[in-house]
C-alpha positions as CSV (number, residue, x, y, z in Angstrom):
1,X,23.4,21.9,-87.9
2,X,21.4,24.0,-85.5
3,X,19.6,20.7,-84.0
4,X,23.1,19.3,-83.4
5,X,24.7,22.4,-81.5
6,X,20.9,22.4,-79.5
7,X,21.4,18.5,-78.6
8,X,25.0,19.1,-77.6
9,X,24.3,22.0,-75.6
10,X,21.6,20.1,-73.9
11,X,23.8,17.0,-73.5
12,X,26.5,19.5,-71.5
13,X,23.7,21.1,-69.5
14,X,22.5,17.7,-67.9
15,X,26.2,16.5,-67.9
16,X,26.9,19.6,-65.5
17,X,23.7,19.0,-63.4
18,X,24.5,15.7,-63.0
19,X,27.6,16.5,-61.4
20,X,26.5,19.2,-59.5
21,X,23.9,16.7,-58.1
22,X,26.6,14.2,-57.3
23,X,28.8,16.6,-55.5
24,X,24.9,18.2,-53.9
25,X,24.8,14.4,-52.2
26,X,28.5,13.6,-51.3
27,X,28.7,17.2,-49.5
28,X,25.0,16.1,-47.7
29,X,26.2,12.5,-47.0
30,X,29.3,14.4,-45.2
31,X,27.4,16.5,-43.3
32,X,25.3,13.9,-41.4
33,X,28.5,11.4,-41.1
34,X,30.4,14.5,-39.4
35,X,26.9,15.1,-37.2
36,X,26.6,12.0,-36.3
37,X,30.1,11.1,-35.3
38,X,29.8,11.9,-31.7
39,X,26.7,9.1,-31.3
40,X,29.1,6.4,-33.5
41,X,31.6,6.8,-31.1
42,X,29.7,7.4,-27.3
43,X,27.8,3.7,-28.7
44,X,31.2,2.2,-30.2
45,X,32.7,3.0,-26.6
46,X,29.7,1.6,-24.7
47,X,29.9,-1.6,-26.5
48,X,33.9,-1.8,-26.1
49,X,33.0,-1.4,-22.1
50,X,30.4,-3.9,-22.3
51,X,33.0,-6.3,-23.9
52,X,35.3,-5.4,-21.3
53,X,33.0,-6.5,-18.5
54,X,32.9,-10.4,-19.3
55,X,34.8,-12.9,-18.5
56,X,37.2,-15.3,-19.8
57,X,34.0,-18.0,-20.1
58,X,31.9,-15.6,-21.2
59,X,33.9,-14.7,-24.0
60,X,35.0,-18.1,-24.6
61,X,30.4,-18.8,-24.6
62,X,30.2,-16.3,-27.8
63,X,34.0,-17.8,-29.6
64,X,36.4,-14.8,-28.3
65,X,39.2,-14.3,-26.5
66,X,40.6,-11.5,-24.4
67,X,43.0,-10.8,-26.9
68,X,40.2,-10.3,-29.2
69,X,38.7,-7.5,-27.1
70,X,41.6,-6.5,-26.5
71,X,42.4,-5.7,-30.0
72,X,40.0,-3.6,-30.7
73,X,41.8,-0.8,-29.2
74,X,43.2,-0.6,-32.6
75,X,39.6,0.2,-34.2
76,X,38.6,4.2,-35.4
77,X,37.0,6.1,-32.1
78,X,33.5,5.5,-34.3
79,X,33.9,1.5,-35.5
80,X,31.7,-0.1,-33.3
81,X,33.9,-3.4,-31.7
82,X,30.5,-5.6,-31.5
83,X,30.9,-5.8,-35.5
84,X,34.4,-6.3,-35.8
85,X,34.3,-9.1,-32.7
86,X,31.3,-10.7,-34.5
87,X,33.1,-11.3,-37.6
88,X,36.3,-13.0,-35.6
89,X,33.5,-15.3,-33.9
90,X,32.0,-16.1,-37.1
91,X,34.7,-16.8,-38.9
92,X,36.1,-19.1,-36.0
93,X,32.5,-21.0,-36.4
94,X,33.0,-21.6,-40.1
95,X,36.5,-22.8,-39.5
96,X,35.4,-25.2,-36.5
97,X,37.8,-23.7,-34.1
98,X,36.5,-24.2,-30.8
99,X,37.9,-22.5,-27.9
């Protein structure tokens, strides 16, 4: 009886670290998303100006339109545009939409 009260205690005692190692990393992986934020969103804006820049052929050359740019005034401050454009352009490729 005594091994089975040891085991179970043990079993608890790693059940507890476990989760106090889980909560030891989400509370680190917070931290360095909230530090980093301001970099996520000076590059997300400096792309989004960048995008801005060309012109109708230009955007037409890479598969977007203005609208596209455009539309990623609706993104979070620190989504980077480039990622979400790339993904229209792609997906206008596989399609065989042509602009």
């Amino acid at each position: 009886m005594t091994a089975q009260v040891s085991a179970c205690n043990n079993s608890v005692t790693l059940s507890i670290t476990v989760t106090k190692t889980a909560i030891l990393v989400k509370a680190v992986a917070l931290a360095k998303r909230v530090v980093l934020w301001p970099g996520r969103v000076m590059t997300a804006r400096q792309h989004a100006a960048i995008l801005h820049r060309l012109d109708e052929r230009e955007l037409r050359d890479i598969g977007l339109t203005r609208q596209d740019v455009l539309s990623t005034s609706a993104l979070d401050m620190d989504q980077d545009p480039s990622l979400h454009l790339a993904r229209i352009a792609e997906e206008r490729w596989l399609q065989g939409i042509r602009l």
